[in-house]
N, C-alpha and C positions, 0 to 999 in steps of 0.2 A: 504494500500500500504506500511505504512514505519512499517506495523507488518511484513507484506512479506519479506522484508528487514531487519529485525532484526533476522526471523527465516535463511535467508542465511547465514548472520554473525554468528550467533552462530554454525550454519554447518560448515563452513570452517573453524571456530577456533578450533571446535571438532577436524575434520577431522588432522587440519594442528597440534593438539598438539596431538593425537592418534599417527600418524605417528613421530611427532618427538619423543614420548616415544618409540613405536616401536623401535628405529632405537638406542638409548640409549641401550634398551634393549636388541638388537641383537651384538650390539658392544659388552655389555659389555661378552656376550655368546662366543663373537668369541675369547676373549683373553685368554682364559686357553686351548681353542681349537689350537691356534694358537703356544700358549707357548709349547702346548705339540708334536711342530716338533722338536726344541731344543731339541738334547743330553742331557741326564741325567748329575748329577755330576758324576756318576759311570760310565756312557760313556766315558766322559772326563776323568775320570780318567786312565780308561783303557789304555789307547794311550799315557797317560801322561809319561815326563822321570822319572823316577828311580831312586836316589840316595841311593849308598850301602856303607856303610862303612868298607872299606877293610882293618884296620887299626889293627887290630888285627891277620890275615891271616898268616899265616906260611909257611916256603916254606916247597914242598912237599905237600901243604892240599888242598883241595877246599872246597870254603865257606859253609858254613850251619849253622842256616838251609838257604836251595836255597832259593834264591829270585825271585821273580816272574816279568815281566813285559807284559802287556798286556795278561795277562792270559797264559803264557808261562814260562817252567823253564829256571833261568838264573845259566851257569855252569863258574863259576869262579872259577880258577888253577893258583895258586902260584908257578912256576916253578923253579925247580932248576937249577944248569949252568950242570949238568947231562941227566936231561929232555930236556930241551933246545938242546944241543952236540946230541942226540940221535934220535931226528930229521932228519936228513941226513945217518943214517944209511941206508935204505932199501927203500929208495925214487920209484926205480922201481916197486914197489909192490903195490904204491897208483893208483888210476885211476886220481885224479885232483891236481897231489901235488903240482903244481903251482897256483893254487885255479884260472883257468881258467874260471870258472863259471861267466859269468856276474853279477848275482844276490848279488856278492860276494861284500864289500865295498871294495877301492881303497887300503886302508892298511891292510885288510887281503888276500892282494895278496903276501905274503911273506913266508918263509919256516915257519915261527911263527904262521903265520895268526893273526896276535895283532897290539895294536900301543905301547908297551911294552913287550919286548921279556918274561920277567919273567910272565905277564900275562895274563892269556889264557881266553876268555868271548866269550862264545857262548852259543847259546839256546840249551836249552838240550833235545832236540827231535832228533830221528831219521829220517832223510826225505823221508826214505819209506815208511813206515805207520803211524808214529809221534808216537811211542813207546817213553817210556823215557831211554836212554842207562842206565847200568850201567857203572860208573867209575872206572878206576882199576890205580890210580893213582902211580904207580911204575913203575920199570926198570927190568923183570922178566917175566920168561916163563911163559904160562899160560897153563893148565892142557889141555884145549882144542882148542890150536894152541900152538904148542912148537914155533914157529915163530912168532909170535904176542907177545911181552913184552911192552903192557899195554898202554891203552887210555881208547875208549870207548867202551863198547862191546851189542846190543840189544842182549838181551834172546829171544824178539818176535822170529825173523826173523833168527839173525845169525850175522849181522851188524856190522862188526869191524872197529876203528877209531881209530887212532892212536892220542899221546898226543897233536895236533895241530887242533884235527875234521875233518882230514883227512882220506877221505875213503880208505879201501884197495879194491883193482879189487876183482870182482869175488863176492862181497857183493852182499844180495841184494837190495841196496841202491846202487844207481847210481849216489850221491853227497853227497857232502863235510858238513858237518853240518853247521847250518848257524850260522854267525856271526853279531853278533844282528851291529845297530849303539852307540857308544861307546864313550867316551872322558871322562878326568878327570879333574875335579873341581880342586885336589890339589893332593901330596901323598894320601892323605888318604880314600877319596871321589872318587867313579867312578858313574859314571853317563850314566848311559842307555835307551836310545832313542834321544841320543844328540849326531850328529854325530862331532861337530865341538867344539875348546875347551870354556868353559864357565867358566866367571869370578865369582869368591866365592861371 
C-alpha cells in the first residue's frame, strides 16, 4: 500500500515539475517572439525629428546635400527679400495660394508658407506622383514657361511651383507641396518632425 503511494508521489512530482519546466520553457520562447512586435531602432528612427544644421546656408541656396526625414526629401530655401517680394506677383495663376488645403500646418497658411519668411522647408516631392521636383532657385524666365520665373518645376509630369511650393493651375498636380512639421531649436538648428518650439 505505502509502495502505491510512493509510486503517486513520484507521478505528481514528475508530472507537476515536467509542467513547471514546460511553462519556463514556453515563456522563455514567447519573449523574443513577443519582442519582435516592437518597432525596430530603424523604425523609430524613421518617424524620428531631424535636426539640420542650417548655419552655414546662404541666401539665395538651398541646402545640400538634402536631408532626409522619414524616408523623404527635405527642401530647405534660404530666401532672399527679392524671393520673398516676388511672391505676390502673379498670385492669380496659383490654384491654393492661400494654402487652403487642410493637410497644410496652421503656419504654412501664409503667402511664405514658413514660420520664417526667409525660410522655405518642405518635402521635396511632387504630390502627383511623388517625383522629386527640380529647383530652379532664381528670379528668371525659364526656356519653357517665359511666365514661370522659378521655384519648382517636375520633368515627370510638367508640375510647376513657384518659390513658396505653390502650385500653379493647370499643373498636373492639384496641390500645394507639403510642408513637413517644423520649428527651430535656435538660429542655427531646424528641427523637422517637431511641430512646436523645443528647448536646446
Amino acid at each position: 500500500m505505502s509502495d502505491d503511494r510512493a509510486k503517486v508521489g513520484r507521478r505528481k512530482f514528475l508530472v507537476r515539475s515536467t509542467s513547471a519546466a514546460a511553462a519556463v520553457g514556453a515563456g522563455g520562447a514567447l519573449v523574443p517572439f513577443v519582442g519582435s512586435w516592437n518597432p525596430s531602432a530603424k523604425a523609430k528612427a524613421a518617424g524620428a525629428p531631424v535636426r539640420i544644421d542650417i548655419s552655414q546656408l546662404q541666401v539665395g541656396e538651398m541646402l545640400g546635400p538634402i536631408p532626409a526625414w522619414r524616408g523623404k526629401p527635405i527642401f530647405v530655401v534660404k530666401r532672399s527679400e527679392d524671393l520673398i517680394a516676388a511672391l505676390n506677383d502673379d498670385p492669380q495663376r496659383l490654384a491654393d495660394p492661400n494654402s487652403d488645403e487642410p493637410e497644410q500646418p496652421e503656419y504654412a497658411r501664409n503667402e511664405t508658407r514658413s514660420r520664417r519668411p526667409d525660410l522655405m522647408v518642405l518635402v521635396g516631392l511632387c504630390p502627383h506622383l511623388f517625383c522629386s521636383p527640380t529647383p530652379h532657385i532664381e528670379l528668371k524666365a525659364q526656356s519653357f514657361d517665359e511666365d514661370w520665373r522659378g521655384g519648382f518645376f517636375c520633368p515627370c509630369h510638367g508640375s510647376r511651383f513657384d518659390l513658396a511650393g505653390r502650385v500653379y493651375s493647370g499643373s498636373p498636380s492639384s496641390r500645394n507641396m507639403e510642408v513637413p512639421p517644423h520649428s527651430f531649436e535656435n538660429d542655427e538648428i531646424l528641427v523637422v518632425g517637431i511641430d512646436e518650439e523645443v528647448s536646446a
